[in-house]
Each structure stands twice: as structure tokens, then as C-alpha cells.
N, C-alpha and C positions, 0 to 999 in steps of 0.2 A: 220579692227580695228588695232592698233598702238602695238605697241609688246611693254610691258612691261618691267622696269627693274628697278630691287630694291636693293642698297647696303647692302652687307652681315654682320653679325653682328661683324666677326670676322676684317675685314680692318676696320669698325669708331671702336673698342676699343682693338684690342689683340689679340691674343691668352693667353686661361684660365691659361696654364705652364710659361706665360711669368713672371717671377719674377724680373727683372730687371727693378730698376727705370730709369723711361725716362729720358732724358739730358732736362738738364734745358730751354726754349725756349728761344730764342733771340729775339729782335726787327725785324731781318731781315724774323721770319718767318710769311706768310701771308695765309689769308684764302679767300679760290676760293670762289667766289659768284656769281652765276648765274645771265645774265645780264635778265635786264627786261624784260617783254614779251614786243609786238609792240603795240604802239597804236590801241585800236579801228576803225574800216573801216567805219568811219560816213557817206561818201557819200553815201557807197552803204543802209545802212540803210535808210537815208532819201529819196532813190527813193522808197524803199518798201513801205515805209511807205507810200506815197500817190499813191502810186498804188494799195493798198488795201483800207486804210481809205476813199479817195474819193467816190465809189461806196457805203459805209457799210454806212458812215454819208450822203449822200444822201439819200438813202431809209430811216433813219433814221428819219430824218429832211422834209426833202419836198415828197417822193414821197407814202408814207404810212401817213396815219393820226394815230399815238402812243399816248395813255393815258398819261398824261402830269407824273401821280406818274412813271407810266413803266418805261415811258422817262427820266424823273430824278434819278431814282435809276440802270437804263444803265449810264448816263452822270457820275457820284461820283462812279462806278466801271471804268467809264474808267479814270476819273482822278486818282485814286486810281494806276491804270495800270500802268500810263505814269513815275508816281512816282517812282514804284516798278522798271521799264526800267532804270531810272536813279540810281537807289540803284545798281542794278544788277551790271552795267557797272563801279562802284566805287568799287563792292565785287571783281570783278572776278582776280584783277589784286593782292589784297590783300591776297585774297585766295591762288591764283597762287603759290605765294612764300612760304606759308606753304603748300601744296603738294609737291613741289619740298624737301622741307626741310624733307620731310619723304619719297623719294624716289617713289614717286607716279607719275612717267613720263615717256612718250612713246618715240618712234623713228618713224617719217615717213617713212613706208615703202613703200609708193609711189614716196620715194624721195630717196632711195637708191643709193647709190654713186655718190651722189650729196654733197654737202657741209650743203643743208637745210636738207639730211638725220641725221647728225652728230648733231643736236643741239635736248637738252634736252625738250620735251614740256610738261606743267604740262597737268595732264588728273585729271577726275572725276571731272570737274568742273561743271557738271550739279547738284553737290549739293548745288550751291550757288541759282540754279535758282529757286530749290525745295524749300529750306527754303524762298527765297523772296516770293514766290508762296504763302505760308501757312500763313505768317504773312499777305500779302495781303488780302488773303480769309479768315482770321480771323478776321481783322480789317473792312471787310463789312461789319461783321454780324450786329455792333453796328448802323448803317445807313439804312440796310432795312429791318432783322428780329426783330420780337418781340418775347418774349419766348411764348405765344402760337402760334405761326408759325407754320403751319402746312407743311412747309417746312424743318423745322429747323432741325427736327432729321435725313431726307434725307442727307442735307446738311452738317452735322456733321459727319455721316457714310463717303459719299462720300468724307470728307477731312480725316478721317480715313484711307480708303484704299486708297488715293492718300499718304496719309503720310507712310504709313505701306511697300506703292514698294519705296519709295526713300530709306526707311533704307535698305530694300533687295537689291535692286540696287548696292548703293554703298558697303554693305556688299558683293556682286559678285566682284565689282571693286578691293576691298581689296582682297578679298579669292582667287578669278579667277576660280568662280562653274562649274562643265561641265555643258555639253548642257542637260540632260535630269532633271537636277534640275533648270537649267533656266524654262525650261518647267511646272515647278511646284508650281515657286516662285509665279505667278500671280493670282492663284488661292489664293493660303492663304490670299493676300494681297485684296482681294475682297470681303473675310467675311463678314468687317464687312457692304458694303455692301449688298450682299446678305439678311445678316440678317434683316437689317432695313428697307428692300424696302418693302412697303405697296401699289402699284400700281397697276394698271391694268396688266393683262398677254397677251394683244392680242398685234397682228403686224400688219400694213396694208400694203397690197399685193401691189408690184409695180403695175401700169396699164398695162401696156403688160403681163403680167401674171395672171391678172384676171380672163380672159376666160380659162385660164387653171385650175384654183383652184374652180372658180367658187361663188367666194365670194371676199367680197373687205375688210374686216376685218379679221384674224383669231386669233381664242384664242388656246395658247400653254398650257394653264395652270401651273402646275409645271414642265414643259419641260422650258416655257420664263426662271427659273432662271438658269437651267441647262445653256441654252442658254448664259443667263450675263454674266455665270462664263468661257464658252469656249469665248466668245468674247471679255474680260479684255484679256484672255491669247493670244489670236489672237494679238488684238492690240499692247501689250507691246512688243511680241516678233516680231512682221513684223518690225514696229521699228530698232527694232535691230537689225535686219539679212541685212534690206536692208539700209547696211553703208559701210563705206572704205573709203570715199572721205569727203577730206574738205570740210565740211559745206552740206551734204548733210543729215547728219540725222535731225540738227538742219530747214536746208531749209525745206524736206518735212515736218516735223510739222508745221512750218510758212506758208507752203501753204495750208493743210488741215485744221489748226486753222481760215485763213481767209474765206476756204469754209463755214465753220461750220457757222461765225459770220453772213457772207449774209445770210445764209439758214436760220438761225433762226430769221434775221430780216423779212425776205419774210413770215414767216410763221407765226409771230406776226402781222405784218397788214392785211394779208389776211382772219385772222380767227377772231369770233364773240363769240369763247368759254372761258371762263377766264382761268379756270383749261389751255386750252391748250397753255394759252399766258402765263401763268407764268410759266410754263415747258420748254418752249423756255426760256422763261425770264431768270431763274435756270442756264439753259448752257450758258447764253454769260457771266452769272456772274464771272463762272468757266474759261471761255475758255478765255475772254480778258485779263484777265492776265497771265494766260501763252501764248499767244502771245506778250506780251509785252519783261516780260522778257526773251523769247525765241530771241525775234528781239536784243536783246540787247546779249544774248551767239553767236550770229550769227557775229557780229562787231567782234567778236575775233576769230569766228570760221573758217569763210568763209578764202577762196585760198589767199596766201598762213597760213593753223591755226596756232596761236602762244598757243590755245591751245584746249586739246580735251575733247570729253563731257564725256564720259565714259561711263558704263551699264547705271550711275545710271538718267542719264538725260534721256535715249532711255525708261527708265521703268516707270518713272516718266509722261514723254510727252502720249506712249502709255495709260496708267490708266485713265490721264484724259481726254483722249478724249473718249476712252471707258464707261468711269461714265457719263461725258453727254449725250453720245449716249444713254445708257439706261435710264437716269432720264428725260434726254429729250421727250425721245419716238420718237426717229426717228435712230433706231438703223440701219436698213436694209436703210436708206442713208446714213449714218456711211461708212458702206460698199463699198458704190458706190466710196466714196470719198477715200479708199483705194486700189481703182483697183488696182496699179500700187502693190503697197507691197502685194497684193491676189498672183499676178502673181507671183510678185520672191517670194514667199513663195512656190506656187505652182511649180517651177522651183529648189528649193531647197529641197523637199521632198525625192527624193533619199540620199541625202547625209545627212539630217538630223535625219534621220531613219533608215543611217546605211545599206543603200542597195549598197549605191555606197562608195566609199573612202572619208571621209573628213578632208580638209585637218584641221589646224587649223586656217590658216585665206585665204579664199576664194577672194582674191583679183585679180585683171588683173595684167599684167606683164610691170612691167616700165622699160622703153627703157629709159638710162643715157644720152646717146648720144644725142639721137633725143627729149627727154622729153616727149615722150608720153606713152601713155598706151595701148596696145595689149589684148582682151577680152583671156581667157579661158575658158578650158572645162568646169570647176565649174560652178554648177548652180544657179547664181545669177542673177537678172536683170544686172546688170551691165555688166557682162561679155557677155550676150547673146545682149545687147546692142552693145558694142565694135568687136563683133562677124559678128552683119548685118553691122551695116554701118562703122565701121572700125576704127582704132588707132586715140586717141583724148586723148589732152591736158586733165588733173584732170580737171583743172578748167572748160574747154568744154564741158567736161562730165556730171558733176553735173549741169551746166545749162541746158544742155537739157535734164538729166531726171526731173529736177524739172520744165521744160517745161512740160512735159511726164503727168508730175503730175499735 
């Protein structure tokens, strides 16, 4: 993460004893203004972009036969989507400048004693995604729910507790919470769904594990919510932890958002139960829009970022993939699709429980000279990455773990 730094109150107005009035200003004095951020990275956007959407609107369109209402109420969530990607990319540069204007901007410290170390970048811009997100997913509801919906009140919770982590989110960005109240925020922020889920409580057993449990359904009962509520906090904070690098928090959501969208088309044509097709249905309503606007904090995000996401987008992206995993009911492949943040979670467990030393930001070691990054002891994927196969460019890095991924 980017090391903060915020002007003190005493250099923008005084000291309280100063009593002497200031000298009158002149023409000749000028006020510094931070130059703009960079352009958007369109190119690399538009290869994402058809190297996921090809595959999703194939199964879509030709290789599943989709009930034409399904199909039309996917099609007006993703034009809805495409729209929000372009609001995003017109917010973030607007935004930009009121963060900086209240001192809410970091320093690359993967780019230390370099020149790109010295320049101001605004951070907590994942609140612009969050609010696109929520106007998106409120202006659905007019197109496919009706107020007897037996969806709707799910759908409402679960934009409650996606709304409820952006404010704790960015409320961390502002405050700077330790770790063991991170650890707590995602729970509260799950209430309200917890409260409102009316669902089934069972799991179904992966296949290779069947012969071991001996049933291919199991019901949790009041364990499943226990469950919800440890696996929002899972999500939100794997997120988190597993970052440091340009555009790699924003990438691995970009890439677990596109697993989600196939999985849930795969599981809409192959199945003959409605309940289970509108439960799919439910998640891609959720999930293609924050892939949209995710692909679009990415153009600004990715090597070299002109700016950074902050807690509040890491808390935000975690909830809502966690709230479809659950509404969904396909939580335990939720899982699967976060191998990669299980491990470095599981790699960070000494140091975030206080067994081992931690530092405050657990990054690899950038070499000024040579431009690369050098793994450490800290237990992060990253660094146990950098560790086996050896010192690699930021930007090298992040593509191969979002290979990884």
C-alpha cells in the first residue's frame, strides 16, 4: 500500500499566536496546482475486454439455450454496466482533484528514488467506483424487480451491506484503522445481510470430497450464517492484504469478476431449476457491474498508477463478490476462485496475529538502479513469489500473479 501524507493544519493557516497581519499579496504571487493525472490506458482495457466478453457472450448467445426474459434482463444489466465504465472513467479524473485538494495522496513506494517516487498520486479512488456501482444497481431495480419480488428484499440487504463496507472502507482511508479493527469492519457491514437472508442453509460438497463426507449435499444450519459472516470478512480483507502493486488489487477482482460471470452462465444453461437459474441470475446482475466499473479504475490503475484505490475499493470489491457467493449459492466455488488470496492469507497469518513482527507495509524491496523488486521475508504471496523465481519488474510481477490467478 502507498504511504500516506496529509498537510498539517498549522502550514495551510498559521500558527494560533500569530497576530500579525499578512502583507498584502501581489500579482506576482501564484498557487501550485497539481498537474493532471495521465490519460486512461485504453488499449490495454480493450484487450481485456475481449478476452473475457468473448467466451461470457458466447455461452450467452450460441452455446446455452437462455430464456429470452433471463436473456433480456442479463442484456439491460450489461448495457447499464457499459454506461456505468464510461461515467467511472469521466468521475475518476474529477474526483482526482478534490482528493488531492484535501491531502488524500500517496508516494510509490515501489518507486522510491526514482523521480515517479516524488510525484503526488490521489488514492481512495475506489469511491467513485462504489457509488457508480450503487446508482447502477439501483437503477436495475426499475427494469427487472417488481415490488412483490421475491428477490427484492435479498437484493436490497445485499446493496445495504455492499454500501455500509464503502463507508467503512473509505472511513479506514481517512482514519488509517489498525489491523484488528479492519478485521471487524466486515462483519458489521454484513448485518444487514445476514438479517435478511431467507435461504436455504445447505452447501454441496465438491466431487472429490464426496466419498469423504459421504453425502453430496450438506446442511449447516445456523452454522451456514456464521459461515456468510466469516466469509464477507475473508473476502474483504484477502483483497486487501494481497496488494502493493500497480493494478493488482483492481486486476485480481477483474479476474475473479470474469470467473464468477462464466460460472454463473455455465450454471444457468445447464440447470432445469428456476429458483436455481434466478440465483445465478441475482449474481451476474451484481457482478457485471462492478466489473465494468472496475475495468475502467484499472485504465488508471495499471503500471505505471496515476492513481490508487485505497481500503475503500479493496472492501467494497471483496463484499460484493462475497454477497453473490452467498445469494448465489455457490459459495465453496467462491473459494476456489480465490486460491491464490487463501494462500497469501495463509502465508500472512504469522504476522497478522502478531506471532511474527509486522511491519507496516509488507512490500518487496525496490532496487532504484536496476528497477526491480527483490522478494522478502514478509509473508505475502508477492514476496514468496519474488522469493522462488527471482527479482522482477512491478509491472512483471503483477502480470504473472494475475496469470497465477
Amino acid at each position: 500500500m502507498a504511504a500516506r501524507k496529509r498537510a498539517s493544519a498549522t502550514t495551510a493557516t498559521g500558527t494560533a499566536t500569530d497576530t500579525k497581519p499578512s502583507p498584502p499579496q501581489t500579482q506576482d504571487t501564484t498557487t501550485q496546482i497539481d498537474p493532471p493525472i495521465a490519460p486512461p490506458k485504453k488499449g490495454l482495457i480493450f484487450k481485456l475486454c475481449l478476452f473475457f466478453s468473448i467466451p461470457y457472450f458466447y455461452l450467452l448467445f450460441q452455446h446455452y439455450k437462455i430464456e429470452q426474459d433471463l436473456k433480456r434482463s442479463i442484456l439491460i444489466n450489461a448495457f447499464l454496466s457499459v454506461a456505468g465504465f464510461f461515467l467511472t472513467q469521466k468521475m475518476i479524473p474529477v474526483a482526482s482533484r478534490y482528493v488531492l485538494k484535501r491531502s488524500l495522496f500517496g508516494f510509490d513506494i515501489n518507486k522510491k528514488g526514482t523521480p515517479q517516487g516524488t510525484v503526488k498520486v490521489p488514492e481512495s479512488l475506489g469511491i467513485v467506483v462504489g457509488l457508480v456501482f450503487l446508482v447502477l444497481a439501483i437503477l436495475f431495480q426499475y427494469f427487472n424487480f417488481t415490488a412483490d419480488s421475491n428477490w427484492l428484499v435479498e437484493y436490497n440487504a445485499a446493496l445495504a451491506s455492499i454500501c455500509f463496507m464503502i463507508l467503512l472502507g473509505f472511513v479506514d482511508d481517512v482514519l488509517d484503522v489498525p489491523w484488528r479493527v479492519k478485521l471487524l469492519l466486515p462483519s458489521i457491514a454484513a448485518l444487514p445481510l445476514l438479517m435478511a437472508y431467507a435461504g436455504h442453509t445447505t452447501i454441496i460438497i465438491p466431487k472429490p470430497l464426496v466419498s469423504y463426507v459421504g453425502q453430496e449435499v450438506l446442511d449447516l444450519g445456523w452454522m451456514y450464517k456464521l459461515y456468510m459472516g466469516l466469509l464477507a470478512v475473508f473476502c474483504t480483507n484477502s483483497i486487501n492484504i494481497h496488494a502493493g502493486l500497480n493494478g493488482l488489487e483492481v486486476g485480481q477482482t477483474v479476474v475473479i469478476a470474469s470467473a464468477i460471470l462464466i460460472h454463473n452462465i455455465m450454471q444457468i444453461g445447464a440447470s432445469s431449476d428456476t429458483e436455481y437459474k434466478q440465483a445465478h441470475a441475482f449474481s451476474i446482475y451484481l457482478v457485471q457491474p462492478l466489473l465494468a466499473t472496475s475495468l475502467a479504475l484499472l485504465s488508471y490503475n495499471w503500471y505505471p498508477s496515476s492513481v490508487f484505490v485505497g481500503d475503500t475499493y479493496t472492501y467494497f470489491a471483496g463484499m460484493t463478490m462475497a454477497v453473490v457467493g452467498i445469494l448465489g449459492h455457490y459459495s465453496e466455488t467462491l473459494l476456489i476462485f480465490f486460491l491464490p488470496q487463501v494462500l497469501n492469507f495463509l502465508l500472512s497469518v504469522p504476522q497478522l496475529f502478531g506471532f511474527v513482527k509486522c511491519p507496516r507495509h509488507r512490500l518487496p524491496r525496490f532496487n532504484p538502479e536496476t528497477g526491480l523488486l527483490t522478494g522478502t521475508r514478509d509473508g505475502t504471496l508477492i514476496n514468496f513469489y519474488l522469493r522462488i523465481f527471482g527479482p522482477k519488474s512491478e509491472k512483471s510481477l503483477c502480470i504473472h500473479l494475475l496469470l497465477v490467478q
